[in-house]
C-alpha positions as CSV (number, residue, x, y, z in Angstrom):
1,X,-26.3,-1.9,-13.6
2,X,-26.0,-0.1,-16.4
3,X,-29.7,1.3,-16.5
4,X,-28.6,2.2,-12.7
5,X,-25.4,4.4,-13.8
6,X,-27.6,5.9,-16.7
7,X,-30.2,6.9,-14.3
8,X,-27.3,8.5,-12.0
9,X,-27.2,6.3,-9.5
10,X,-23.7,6.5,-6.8
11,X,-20.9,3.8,-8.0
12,X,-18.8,4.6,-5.5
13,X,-19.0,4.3,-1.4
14,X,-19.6,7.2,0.9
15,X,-16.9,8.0,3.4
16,X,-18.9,7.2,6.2
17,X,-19.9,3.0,4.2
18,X,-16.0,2.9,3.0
19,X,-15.4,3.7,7.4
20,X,-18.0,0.8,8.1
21,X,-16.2,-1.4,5.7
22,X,-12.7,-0.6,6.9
23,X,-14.2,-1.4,10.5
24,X,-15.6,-5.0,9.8
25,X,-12.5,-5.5,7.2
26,X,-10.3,-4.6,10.3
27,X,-10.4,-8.6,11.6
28,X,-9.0,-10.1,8.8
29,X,-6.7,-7.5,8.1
30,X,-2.8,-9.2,8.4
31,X,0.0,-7.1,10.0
32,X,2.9,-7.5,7.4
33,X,6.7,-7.7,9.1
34,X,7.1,-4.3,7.7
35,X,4.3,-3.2,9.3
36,X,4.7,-4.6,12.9
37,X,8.5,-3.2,12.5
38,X,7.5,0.2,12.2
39,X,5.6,0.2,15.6
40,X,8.5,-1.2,17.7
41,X,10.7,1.6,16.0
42,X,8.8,4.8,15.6
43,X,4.9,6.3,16.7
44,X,3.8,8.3,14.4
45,X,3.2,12.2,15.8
46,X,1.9,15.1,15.6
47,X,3.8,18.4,14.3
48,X,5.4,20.5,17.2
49,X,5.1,17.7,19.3
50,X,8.2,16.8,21.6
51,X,10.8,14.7,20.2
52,X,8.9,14.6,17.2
53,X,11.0,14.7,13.8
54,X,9.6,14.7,10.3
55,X,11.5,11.9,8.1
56,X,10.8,10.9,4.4
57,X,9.7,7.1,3.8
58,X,13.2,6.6,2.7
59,X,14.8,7.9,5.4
60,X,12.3,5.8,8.0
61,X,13.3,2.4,5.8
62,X,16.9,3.1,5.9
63,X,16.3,3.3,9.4
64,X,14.2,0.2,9.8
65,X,16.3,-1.5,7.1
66,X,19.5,-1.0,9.4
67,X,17.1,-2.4,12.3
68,X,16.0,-5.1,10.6
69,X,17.1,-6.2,7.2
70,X,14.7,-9.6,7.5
71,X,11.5,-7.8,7.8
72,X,11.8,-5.3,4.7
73,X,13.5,-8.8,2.4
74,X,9.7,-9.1,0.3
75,X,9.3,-5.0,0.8
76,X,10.8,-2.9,-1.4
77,X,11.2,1.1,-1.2
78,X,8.3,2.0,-3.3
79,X,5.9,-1.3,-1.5
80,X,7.4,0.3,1.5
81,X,6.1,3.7,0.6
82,X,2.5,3.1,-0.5
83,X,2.4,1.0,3.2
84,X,3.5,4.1,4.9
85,X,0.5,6.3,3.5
86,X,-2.1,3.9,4.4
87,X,-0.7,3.5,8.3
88,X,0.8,7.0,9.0
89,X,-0.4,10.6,8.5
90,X,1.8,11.9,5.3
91,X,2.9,15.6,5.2
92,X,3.6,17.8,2.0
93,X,6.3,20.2,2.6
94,X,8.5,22.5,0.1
95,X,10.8,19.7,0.8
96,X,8.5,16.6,-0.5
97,X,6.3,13.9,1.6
98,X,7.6,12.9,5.3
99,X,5.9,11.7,8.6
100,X,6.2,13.2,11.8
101,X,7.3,10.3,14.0
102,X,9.2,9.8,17.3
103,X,11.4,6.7,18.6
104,X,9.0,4.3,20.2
105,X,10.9,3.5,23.8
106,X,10.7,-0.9,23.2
């Protein structure tokens, strides 16, 4: 391996392998209760869309916290934070991060 990275050889996956791995990864992948409570509460949007508002990960656990207190007991603000990055589409405004969601109807 080391002859490999001294010869310049890639370490690291191409966007479209790390997509092929995400895709067969995607069956053994386990919805945490955090998880599975932010689809029955919100849908994640897109800007300018109707009924759309843009909340910060704090403001979207309070929410979910006042929802549910059960499902967030082993997920903590922070844990909660890094989950909403990989699942929803974050925003950078003046402001700080948020997601554009809307109230999911169940």
């Amino acid at each position: 391996m080391k002859h490999e990275l001294e010869a310049g050889e890639r370490s690291w996956f191409s966007k479209e392998e790390e997509a092929g791995i995400q895709t067969a990864n995607r069956a053994f992948h386990r919805v945490t209760p955090a998880e599975e409570l932010i689809g029955t509460c919100f849908r994640f949007a897109e800007a300018g869309e109707e009924g759309a508002h843009l909340l910060s990960a704090a403001e979207i656990y309070a929410a979910l916290k006042k929802k549910n207190p059960a499902a967030l007991k082993d997920c903590s603000c922070t844990a909660f934070s890094r989950l909403l990055a990989q699942v929803g589409r974050r925003v950078h405004t003046k402001y700080g991060n948020g997601y554009w969601v809307t109230c999911s109807q169940h």
